[in-house]
C-alpha positions as CSV (number, residue, x, y, z in Angstrom):
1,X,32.5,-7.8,-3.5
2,X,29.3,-8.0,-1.3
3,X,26.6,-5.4,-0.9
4,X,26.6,-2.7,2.1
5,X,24.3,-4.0,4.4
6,X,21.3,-1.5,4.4
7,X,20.4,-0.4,7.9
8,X,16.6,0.0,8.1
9,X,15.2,3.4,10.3
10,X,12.8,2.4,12.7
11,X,9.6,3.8,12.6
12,X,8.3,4.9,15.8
13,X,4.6,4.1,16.6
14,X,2.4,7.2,16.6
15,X,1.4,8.9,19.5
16,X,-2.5,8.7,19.3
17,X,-2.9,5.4,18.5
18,X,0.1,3.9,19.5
19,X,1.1,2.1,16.1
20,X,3.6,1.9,13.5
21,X,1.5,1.5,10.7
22,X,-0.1,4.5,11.0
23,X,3.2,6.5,11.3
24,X,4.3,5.2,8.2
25,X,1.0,5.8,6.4
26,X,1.4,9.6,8.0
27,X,4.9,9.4,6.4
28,X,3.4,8.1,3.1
29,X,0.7,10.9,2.9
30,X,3.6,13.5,4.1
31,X,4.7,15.6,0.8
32,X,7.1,18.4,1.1
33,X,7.9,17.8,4.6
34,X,4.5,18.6,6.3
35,X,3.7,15.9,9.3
36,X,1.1,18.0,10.7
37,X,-0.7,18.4,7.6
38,X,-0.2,14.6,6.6
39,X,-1.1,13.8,10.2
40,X,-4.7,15.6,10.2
41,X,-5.2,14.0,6.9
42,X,-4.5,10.4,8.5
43,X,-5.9,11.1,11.7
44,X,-9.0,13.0,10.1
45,X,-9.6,9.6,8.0
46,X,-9.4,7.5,11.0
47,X,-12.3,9.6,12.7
48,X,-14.1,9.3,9.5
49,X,-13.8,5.6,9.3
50,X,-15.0,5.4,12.9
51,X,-18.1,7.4,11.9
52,X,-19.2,5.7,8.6
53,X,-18.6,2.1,9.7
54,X,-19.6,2.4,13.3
55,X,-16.8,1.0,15.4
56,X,-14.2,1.8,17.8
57,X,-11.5,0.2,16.2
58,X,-10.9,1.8,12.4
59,X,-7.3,0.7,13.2
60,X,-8.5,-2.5,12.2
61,X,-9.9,-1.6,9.0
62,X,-6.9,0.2,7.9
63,X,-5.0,-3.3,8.6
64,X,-7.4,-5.4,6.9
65,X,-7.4,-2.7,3.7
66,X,-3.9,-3.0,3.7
67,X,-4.3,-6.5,3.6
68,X,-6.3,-6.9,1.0
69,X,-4.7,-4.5,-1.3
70,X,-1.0,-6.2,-1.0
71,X,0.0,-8.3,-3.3
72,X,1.6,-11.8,-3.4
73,X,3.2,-11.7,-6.4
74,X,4.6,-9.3,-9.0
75,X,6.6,-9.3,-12.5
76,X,9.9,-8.3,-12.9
77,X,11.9,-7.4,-15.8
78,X,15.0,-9.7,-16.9
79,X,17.4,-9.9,-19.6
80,X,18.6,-12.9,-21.0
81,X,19.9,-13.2,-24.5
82,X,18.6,-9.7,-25.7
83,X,15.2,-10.3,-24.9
84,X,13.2,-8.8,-21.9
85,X,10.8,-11.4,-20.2
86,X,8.5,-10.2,-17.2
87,X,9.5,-12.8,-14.2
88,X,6.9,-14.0,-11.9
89,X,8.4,-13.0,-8.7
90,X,7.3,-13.8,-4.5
91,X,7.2,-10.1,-2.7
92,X,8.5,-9.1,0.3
93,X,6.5,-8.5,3.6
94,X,7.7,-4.8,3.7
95,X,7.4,-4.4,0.0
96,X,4.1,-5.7,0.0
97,X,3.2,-2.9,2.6
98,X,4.6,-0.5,0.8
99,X,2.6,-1.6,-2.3
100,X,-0.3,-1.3,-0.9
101,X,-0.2,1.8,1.0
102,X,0.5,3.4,-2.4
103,X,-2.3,2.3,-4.3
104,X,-4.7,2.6,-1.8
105,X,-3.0,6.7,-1.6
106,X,-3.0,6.6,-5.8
107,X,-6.6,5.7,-5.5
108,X,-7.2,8.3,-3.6
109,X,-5.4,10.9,-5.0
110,X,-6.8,10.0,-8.6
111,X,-10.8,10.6,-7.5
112,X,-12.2,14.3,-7.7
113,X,-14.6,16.3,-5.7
114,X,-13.9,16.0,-1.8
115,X,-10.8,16.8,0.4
116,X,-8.3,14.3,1.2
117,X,-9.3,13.3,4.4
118,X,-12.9,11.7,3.3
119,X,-11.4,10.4,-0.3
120,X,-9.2,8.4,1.5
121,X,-11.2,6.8,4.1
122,X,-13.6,5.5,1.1
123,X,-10.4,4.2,-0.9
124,X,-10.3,2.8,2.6
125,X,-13.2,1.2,3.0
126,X,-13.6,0.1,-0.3
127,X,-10.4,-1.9,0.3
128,X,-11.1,-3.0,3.3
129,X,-14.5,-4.5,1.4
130,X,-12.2,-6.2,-1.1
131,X,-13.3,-3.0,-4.0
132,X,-11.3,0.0,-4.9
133,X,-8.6,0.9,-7.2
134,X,-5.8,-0.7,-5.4
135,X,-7.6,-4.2,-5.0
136,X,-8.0,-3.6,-8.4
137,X,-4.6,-2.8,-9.3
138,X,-3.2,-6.1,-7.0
139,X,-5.4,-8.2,-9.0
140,X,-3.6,-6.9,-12.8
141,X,-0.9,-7.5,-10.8
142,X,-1.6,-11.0,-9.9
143,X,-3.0,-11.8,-13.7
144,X,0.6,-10.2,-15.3
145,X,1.9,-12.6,-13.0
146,X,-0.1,-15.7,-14.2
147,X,0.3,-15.2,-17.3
148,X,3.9,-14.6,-17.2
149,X,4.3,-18.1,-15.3
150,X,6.1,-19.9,-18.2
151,X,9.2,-17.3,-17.2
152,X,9.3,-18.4,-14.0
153,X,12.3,-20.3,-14.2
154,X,14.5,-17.5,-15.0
155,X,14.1,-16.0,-11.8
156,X,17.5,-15.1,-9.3
């Protein structure tokens, strides 16, 4: 029997800047249900973005942190014969998003000191710089998967 087919919502660009990304990383900050909060937060970091590196378009270094923070390849877990190997797997554009707008939040989250809205503009800057914690974390990432190569055959 096949699988349901899983109908995706779609994400409705934001109303200051007119983009989808940065709805979704409003709906990624969002905890318990408060947009308004996650949207100053996201908005906020935007401004602070503009400030810091001096240009009128921080929409583009959100897209190029993103970029740099998502990862091409991951492990997965498989079981063949009793044993577990870690698979070298391709990721998914939207998966890769995803990724990589929650490292770049976990980086965020995990420093001390300052509110949210200046902690994440540095995560965000840092990855847009190719530094951080989430450029970090895509880089493990990539290393499990290389040396996890030799499993690559089992993958599905």
């Amino acid at each position: 029997m096949r699988k349901k087919i899983k109908n995706k919502k779609i994400i409705k660009p934001d109303f200051v800047y007119d983009s989808v990304l940065v709805e979704k990383l409003v709906n990624y900050v969002m905890k318990e249900g408060k947009k308004n909060v996650a949207r100053k937060i996201v908005y906020g970091t935007l401004d602070e973005i503009k400030k810091k590196m001096k240009t009128e378009k921080p929409l583009e270094v959100l897209e190029l942190a993103i970029k740099n923070a998502s990862p091409d390849v991951e492990v997965r877990s498989r079981r063949i014969g009793g044993a577990n190997y870690q698979v070298p797997r391709e990721v998914r554009p939207e998966r890769k998003m995803a990724l990589s707008v929650r490292w770049i939040l976990e980086g965020a989250r995990g420093k001390d000191g300052a509110d949210m809205i200046s902690r994440l503009s540095e995560e965000l800057i840092a990855a847009s710089k190719n530094e951080g914690m989430a450029v970090k974390k895509k880089e493990n990432t990539h290393k499990m998967a290389e040396a996890n190569r030799a499993f690559a055959h089992f993958a599905w």
